[in-house]
C-alpha positions as CSV (number, residue, x, y, z in Angstrom):
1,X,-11.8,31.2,17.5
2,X,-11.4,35.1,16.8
3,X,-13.3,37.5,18.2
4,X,-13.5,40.7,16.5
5,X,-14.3,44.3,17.7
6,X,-13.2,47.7,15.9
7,X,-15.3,50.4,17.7
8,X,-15.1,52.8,14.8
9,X,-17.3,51.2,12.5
10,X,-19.4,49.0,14.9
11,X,-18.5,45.3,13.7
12,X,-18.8,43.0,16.0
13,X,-17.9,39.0,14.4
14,X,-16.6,35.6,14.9
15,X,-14.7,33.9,13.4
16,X,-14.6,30.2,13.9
17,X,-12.3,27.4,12.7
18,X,-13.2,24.4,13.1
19,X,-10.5,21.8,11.3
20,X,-7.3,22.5,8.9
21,X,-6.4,18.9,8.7
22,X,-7.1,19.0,5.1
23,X,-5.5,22.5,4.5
24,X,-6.1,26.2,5.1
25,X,-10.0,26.6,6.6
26,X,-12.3,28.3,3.9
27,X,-15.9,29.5,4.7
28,X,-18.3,31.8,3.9
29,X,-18.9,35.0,6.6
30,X,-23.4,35.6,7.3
31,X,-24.2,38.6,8.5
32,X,-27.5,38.7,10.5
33,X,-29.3,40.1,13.7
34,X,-29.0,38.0,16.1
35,X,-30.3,38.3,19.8
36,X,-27.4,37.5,21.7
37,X,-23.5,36.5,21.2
38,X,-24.5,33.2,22.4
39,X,-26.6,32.6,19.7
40,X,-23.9,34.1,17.1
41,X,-21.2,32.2,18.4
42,X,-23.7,29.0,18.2
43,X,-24.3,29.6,14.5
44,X,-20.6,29.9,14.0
45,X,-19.6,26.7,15.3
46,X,-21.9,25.1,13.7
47,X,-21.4,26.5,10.6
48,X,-17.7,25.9,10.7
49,X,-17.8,22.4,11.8
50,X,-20.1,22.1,8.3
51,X,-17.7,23.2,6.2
52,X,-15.1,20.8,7.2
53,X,-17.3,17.8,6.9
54,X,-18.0,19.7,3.4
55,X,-14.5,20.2,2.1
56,X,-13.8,16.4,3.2
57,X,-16.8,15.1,1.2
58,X,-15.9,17.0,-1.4
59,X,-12.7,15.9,-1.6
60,X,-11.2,19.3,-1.3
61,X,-7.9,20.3,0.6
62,X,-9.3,23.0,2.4
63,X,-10.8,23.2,6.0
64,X,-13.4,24.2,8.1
65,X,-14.2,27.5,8.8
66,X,-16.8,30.3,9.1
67,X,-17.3,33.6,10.5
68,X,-20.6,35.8,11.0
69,X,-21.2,39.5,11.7
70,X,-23.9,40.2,14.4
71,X,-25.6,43.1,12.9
72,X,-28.3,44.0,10.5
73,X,-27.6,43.6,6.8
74,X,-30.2,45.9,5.7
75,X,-29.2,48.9,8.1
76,X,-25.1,48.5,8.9
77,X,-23.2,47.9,5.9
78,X,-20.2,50.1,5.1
79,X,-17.1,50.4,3.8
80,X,-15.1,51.0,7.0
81,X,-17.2,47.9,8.8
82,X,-15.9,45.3,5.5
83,X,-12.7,46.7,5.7
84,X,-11.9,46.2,9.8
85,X,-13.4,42.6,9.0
86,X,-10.5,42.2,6.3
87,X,-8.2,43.3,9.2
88,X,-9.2,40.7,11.3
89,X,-9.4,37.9,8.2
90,X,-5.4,39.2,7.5
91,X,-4.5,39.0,11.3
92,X,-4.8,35.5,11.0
93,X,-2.2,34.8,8.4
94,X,-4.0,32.3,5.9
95,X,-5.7,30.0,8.3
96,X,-9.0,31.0,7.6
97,X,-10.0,32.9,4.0
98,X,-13.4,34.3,3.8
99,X,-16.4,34.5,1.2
100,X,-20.0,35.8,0.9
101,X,-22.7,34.1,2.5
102,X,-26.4,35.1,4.0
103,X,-26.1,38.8,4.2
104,X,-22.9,39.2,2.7
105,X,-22.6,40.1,-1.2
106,X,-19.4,39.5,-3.7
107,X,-19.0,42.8,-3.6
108,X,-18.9,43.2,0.4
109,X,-16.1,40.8,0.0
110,X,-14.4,42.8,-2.4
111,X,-13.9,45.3,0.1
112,X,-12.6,43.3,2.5
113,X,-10.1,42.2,-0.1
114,X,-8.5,45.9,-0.2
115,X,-7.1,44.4,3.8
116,X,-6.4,40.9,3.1
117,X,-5.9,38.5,0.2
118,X,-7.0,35.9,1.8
119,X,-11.1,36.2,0.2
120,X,-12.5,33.8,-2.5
121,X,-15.8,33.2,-4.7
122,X,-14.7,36.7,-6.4
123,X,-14.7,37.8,-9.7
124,X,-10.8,38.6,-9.8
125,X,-10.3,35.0,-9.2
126,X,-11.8,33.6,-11.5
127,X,-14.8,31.9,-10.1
128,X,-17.2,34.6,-8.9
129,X,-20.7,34.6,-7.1
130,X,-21.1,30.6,-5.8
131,X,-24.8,30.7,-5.9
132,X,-25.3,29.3,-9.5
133,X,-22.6,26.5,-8.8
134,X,-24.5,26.0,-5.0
135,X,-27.6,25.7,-7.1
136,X,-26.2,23.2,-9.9
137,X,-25.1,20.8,-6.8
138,X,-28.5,21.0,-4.7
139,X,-30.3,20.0,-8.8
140,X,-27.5,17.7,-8.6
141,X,-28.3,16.1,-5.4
142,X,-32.0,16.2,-5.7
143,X,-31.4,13.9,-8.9
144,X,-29.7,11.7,-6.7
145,X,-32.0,12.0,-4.1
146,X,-35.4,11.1,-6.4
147,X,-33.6,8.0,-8.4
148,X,-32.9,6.5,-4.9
149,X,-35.9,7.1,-3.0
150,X,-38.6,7.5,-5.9
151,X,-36.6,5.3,-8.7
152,X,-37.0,7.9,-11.2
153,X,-34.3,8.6,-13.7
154,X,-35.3,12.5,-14.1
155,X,-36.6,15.5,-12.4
156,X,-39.3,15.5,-14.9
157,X,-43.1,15.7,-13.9
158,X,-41.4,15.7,-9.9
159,X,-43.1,18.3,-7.5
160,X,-40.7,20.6,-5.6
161,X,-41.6,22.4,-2.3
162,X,-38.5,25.2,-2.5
163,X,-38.0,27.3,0.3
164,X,-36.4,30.5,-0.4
165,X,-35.9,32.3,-3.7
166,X,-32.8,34.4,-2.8
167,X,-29.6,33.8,-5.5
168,X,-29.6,29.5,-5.1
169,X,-32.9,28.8,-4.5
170,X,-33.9,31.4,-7.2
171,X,-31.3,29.9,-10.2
172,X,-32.2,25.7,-8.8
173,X,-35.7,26.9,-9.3
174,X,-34.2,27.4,-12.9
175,X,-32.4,24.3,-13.2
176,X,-35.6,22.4,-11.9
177,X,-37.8,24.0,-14.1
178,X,-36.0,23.9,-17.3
179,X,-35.5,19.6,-16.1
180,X,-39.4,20.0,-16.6
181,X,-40.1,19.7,-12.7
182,X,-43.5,21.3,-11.3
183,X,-42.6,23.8,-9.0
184,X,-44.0,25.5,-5.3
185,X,-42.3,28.4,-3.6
186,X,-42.5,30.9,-1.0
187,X,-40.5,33.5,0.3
188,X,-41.3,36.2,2.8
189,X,-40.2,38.4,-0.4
190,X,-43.4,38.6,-2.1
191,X,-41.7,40.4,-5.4
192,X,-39.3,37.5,-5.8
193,X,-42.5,34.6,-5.5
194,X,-43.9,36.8,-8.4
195,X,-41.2,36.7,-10.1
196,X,-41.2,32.9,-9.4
197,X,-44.7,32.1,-10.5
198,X,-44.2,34.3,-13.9
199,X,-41.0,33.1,-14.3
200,X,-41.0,29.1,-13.9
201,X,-45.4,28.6,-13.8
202,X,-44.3,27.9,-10.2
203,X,-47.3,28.0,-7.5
204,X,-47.0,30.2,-4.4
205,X,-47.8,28.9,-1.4
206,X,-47.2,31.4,2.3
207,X,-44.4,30.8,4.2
208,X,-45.5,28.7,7.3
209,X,-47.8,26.8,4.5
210,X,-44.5,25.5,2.4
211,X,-44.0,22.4,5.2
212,X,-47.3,20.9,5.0
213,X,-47.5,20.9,0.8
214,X,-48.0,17.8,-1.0
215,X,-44.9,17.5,-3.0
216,X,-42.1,14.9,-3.7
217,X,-38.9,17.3,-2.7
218,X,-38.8,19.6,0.5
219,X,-36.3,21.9,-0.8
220,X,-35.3,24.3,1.9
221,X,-33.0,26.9,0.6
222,X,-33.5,29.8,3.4
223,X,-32.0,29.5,7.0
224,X,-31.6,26.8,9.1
225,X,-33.2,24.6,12.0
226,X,-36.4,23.8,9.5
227,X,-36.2,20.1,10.4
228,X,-38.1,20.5,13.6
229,X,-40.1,19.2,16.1
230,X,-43.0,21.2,14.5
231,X,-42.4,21.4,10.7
232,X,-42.3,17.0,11.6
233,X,-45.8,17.5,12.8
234,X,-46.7,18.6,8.9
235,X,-43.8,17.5,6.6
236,X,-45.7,14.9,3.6
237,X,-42.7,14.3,1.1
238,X,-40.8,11.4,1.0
239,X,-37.7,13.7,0.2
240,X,-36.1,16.6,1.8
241,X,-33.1,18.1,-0.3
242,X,-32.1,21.6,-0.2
243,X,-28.6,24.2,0.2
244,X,-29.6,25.8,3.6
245,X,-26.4,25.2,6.3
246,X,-27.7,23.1,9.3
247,X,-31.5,21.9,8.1
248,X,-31.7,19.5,11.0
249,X,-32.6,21.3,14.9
250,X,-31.2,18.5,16.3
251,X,-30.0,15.6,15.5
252,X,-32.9,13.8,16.7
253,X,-34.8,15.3,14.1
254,X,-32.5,13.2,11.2
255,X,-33.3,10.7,12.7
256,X,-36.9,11.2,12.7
257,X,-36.7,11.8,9.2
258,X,-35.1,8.0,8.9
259,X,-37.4,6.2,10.9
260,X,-40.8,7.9,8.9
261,X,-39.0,6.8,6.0
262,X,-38.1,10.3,4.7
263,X,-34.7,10.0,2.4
264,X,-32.7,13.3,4.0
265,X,-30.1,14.7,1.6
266,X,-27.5,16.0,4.3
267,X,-27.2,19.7,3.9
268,X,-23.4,19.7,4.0
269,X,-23.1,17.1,1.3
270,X,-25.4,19.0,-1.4
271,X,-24.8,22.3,-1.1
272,X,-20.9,22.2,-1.5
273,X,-21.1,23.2,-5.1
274,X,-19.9,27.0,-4.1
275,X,-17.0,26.0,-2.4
276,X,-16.3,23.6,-4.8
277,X,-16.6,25.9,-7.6
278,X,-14.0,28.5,-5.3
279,X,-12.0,25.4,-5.5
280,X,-10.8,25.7,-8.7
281,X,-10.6,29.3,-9.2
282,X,-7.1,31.3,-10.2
283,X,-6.1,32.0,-13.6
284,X,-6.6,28.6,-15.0
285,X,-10.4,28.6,-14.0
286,X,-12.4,26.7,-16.3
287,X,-16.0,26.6,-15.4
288,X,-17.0,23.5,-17.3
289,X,-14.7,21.8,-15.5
290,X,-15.2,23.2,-12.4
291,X,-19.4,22.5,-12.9
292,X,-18.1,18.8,-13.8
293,X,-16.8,18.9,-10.6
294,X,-19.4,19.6,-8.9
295,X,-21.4,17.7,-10.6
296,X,-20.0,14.8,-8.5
297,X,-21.9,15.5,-5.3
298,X,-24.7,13.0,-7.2
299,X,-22.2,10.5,-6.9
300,X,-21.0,11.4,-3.3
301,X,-24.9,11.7,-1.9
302,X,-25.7,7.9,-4.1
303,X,-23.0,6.3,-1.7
304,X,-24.1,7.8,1.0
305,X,-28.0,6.7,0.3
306,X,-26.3,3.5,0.0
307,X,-24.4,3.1,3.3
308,X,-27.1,4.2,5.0
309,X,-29.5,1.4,3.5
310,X,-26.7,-1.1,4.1
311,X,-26.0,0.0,7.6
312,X,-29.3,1.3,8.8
313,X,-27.9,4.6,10.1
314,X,-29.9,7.9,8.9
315,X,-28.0,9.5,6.2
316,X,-26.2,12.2,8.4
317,X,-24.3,9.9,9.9
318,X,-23.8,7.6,7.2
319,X,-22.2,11.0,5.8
320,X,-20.7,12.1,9.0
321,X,-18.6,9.2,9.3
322,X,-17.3,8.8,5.5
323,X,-16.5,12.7,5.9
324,X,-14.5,12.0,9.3
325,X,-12.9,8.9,7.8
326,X,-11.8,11.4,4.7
327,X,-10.4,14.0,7.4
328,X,-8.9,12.0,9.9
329,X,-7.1,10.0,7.7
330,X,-5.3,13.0,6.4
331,X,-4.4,13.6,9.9
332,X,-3.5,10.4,10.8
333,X,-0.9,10.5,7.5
334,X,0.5,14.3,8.6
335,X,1.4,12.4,11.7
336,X,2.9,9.7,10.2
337,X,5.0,11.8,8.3
């Protein structure tokens, strides 16, 4: 855990690790306004502890790791404030590289790359902007998701409830849409649910209304916590499959979802296309078969529905423990050795 401070430009971040069993830790850095370091520091953890579970499911060698900026995207961006962050990234010699996330562009890492070379998801390496892989994976994963819990073969004629239309939820929209999937979205960005309903025929809905929608896939592709003891109180589709980090409030609430019969597409599992994607950047990158690649998380979230059915557990835990057997048996062998 690093906690970073450079008076001169105002940042104030975390940076969390969470496991480098695997390899080197690789996450994404948010930056949002949050209302206490408490809260930042919560985020962080869980965040990090996400991408390690990720990575292993993924079958990547590559950590757990994440770091956020407390501090108001909109308002505090600069140069000087990306480049003390790429200080702090370099400080730690390798163990953690960073990427864009919520609040945090390709080219805000790009700055931070003029302090440290330890960034990813840019274009100088080859992969670039995650989102459209992120996306992919999450179309991926709702596939899976609809063939095992509806026993449909396609997207096609399906209704999707997506939450958020920034970069992922804006280019799965796409891939939905162009699978011949009905769409409904919202977004407390007004412009971009235009956009949407011109776009894709989609049907806007307001924000708070997007829980209680009649639809086959809750796609939640915003922040987390949605899983809740209130949206519960509303939720009507027998799917919930989406890229936002940490869906579930509490772990109650996956369970929740398994007894009402709900199939829950763990968040970790199908949104790794991004860092799968940063996975195979350098200057070999190929994106077909990087895209190939993540095209696997179908397969990956399949066994998991599977185990789960077999074994009774909800679905996070069915892929919390094939994760921790893929993680702790590369420890186990480091030890060994």
């Amino acid at each position: 855990m690093a906690f970073c401070n450079d008076t001169e430009s105002g940042l104030k971040a975390i940076i969390a690790i969470h496991n480098t069993n695997r390899g080197p830790a690789l996450g994404g850095c948010r930056m949002w306004p949050y209302e206490s370091d408490d809260e930042a520091l919560t985020d962080a953890l869980r965040l990090s502890r996400g991408m390690t579970y990720k990575s292993a499911l993924a079958g990547l060698d590559m950590g757990g790791g994440k770091s956020v900026i407390i501090g108001d995207a909109k308002t505090m961006k600069s140069e000087a404030l990306f480049r003390a962050m790429g200080r702090f990234v370099d400080s730690l010699g390798g163990r953690y590289s960073i990427a864009e996330d919520v609040g945090i562009s390709v080219a805000d890492v790009q700055t931070m790359a003029q302090e440290t070379e330890f960034v990813a998801g840019t274009p100088e390496r080859g992969a670039g902007d995650p989102s459209p892989s992120t996306a992919y994976g999450v179309y991926m994963g709702i596939r899976a998701a609809v063939a095992q819990r509806l026993n449909r073969a396609s997207v096609s004629d399906i209704t999707v409830a997506v939450q958020g239309l920034g970069s992922v939820g804006w280019n799965l929209c796409k891939y939905l849409a162009d699978d011949g999937a009905k769409l409904i979205v919202t977004d407390i960005d007004q412009a971009a649910v235009a956009r949407a309903v011109k776009s894709f025929g989609a049907v806007a809905v307001a924000p708070d209304a997007i829980y209680g929608v009649e639809a086959d896939v809750f796609a939640p592709c915003a922040l987390g916590a949605v899983i809740n003891d209130e949206t519960l109180k509303v939720l009507q589709t027998p799917i919930v499959a989406g890229s936002s980090n940490n869906q579930l409030a509490e772990p109650r609430h996956g369970t929740e979802l398994h007894t009402r019969g709900i199939l829950y597409a763990p968040d970790y599992v199908i949104n790794a296309g991004g860092v799968i994607n940063i996975s195979h950047e350098g200057p070999a990158y190929d994106q077909e078969r990087a895209f190939a690649h993540v095209a696997k998380i179908h397969d990956t979230l399949t066994e998991i529905f599977k185990r789960s059915a077999a074994s009774g557990v909800p679905t996070f835990q069915a892929a919390d423990r094939l994760a921790e057997e893929r993680f702790q048996r590369v420890s186990l062998a480091s030890s060994a050795a």
